[in-house]
C-alpha positions as CSV (number, residue, x, y, z in Angstrom):
1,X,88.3,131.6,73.5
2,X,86.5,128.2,74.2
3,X,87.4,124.8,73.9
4,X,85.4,121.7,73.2
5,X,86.2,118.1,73.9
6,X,84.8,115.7,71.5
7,X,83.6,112.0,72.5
8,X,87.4,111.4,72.0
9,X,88.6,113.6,74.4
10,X,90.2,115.9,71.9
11,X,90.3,119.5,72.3
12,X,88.4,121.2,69.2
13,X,87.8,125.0,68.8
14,X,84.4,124.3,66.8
15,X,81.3,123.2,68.7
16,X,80.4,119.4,68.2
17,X,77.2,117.5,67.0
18,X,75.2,118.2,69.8
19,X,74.1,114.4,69.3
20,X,77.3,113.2,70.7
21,X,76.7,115.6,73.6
22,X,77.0,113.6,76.9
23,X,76.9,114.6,80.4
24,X,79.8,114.5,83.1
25,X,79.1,114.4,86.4
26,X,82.5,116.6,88.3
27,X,82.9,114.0,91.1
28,X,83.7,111.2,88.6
29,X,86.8,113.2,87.1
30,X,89.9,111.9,88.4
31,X,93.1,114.1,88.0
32,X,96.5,112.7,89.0
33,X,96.9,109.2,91.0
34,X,93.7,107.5,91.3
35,X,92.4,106.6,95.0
36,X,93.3,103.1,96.5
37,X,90.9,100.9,96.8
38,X,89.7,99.2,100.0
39,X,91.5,96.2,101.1
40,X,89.0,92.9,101.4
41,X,89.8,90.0,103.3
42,X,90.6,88.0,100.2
43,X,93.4,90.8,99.7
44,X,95.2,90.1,102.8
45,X,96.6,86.3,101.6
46,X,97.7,85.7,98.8
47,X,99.9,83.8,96.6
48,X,102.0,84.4,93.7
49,X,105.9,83.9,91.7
50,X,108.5,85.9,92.8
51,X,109.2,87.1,89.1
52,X,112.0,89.3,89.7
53,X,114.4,90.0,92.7
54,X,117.2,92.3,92.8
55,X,119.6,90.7,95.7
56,X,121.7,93.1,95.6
57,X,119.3,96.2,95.9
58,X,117.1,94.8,97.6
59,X,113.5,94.2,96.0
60,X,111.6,92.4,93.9
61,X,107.9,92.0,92.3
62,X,105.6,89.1,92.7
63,X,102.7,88.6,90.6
64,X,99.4,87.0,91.9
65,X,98.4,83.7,90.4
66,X,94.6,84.2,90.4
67,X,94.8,87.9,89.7
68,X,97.8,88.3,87.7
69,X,98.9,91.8,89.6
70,X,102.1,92.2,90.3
71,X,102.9,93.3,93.6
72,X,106.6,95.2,95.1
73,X,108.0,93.8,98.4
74,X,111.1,94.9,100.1
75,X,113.7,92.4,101.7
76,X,113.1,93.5,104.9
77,X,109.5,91.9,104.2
78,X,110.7,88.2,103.5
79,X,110.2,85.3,106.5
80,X,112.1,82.9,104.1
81,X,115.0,83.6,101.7
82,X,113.3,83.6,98.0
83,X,114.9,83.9,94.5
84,X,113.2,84.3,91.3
85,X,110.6,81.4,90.3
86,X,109.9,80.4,93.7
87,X,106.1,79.9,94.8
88,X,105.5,82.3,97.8
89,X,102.4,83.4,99.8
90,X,102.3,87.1,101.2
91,X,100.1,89.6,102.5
92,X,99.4,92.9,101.0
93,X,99.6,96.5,102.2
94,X,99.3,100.2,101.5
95,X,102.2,101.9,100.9
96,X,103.0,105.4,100.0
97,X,103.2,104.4,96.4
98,X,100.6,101.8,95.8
99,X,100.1,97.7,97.2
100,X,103.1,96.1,98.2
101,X,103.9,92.5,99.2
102,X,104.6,91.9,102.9
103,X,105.3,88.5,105.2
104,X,106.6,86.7,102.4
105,X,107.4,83.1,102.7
106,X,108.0,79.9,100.1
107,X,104.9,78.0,99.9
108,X,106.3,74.3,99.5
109,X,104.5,72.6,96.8
């Protein structure tokens, strides 16, 4: 048995108009967690709002100002005690499961 995919991705058992026929290169199919990118200078600083924090597990998220991301940090990663709303700058690393938010501190304003 075969199995088409339309321009959709849908499976299909009968062949499609050859028209809508486009080429895949195999490198450029990504299955499971995409690769990290490559941290830039620019990545390194940054600053955000601390838009949630969990005191009593432990973690929070930050989301970037410019960017909009929203980054994890760990307590163990704060310089200054922060709470939720508080303008911080931070760095930013790999960790096992994606970016996280490291050497946080308040930013005064």
């Amino acid at each position: 048995m075969l199995a088409y995919v339309d321009e959709y991705g849908n499976f299909s058992s009968k062949p499609l108009d050859s028209r809508k026929r486009v080429e895949v290169n195999v490198e450029d199919i990504e299955i499971g967690v995409p690769k990290q990118r490559e941290l830039t200078p620019e990545d390194l600083n940054q600053v955000g709002i601390v838009t949630m924090f969990k005191t009593d597990k432990g973690y929070g998220f930050i989301k970037n100002m410019e960017t909009q991301e929203s980054f994890f940090f760990h307590v163990k990663s704060l310089i200054d005690p922060v709470k939720e709303n508080n303008k911080v700058s931070f760095e930013v690393e790999k960790g096992p499961k994606g970016l996280n938010a490291v050497n946080v501190r308040i930013v005064n304003t």
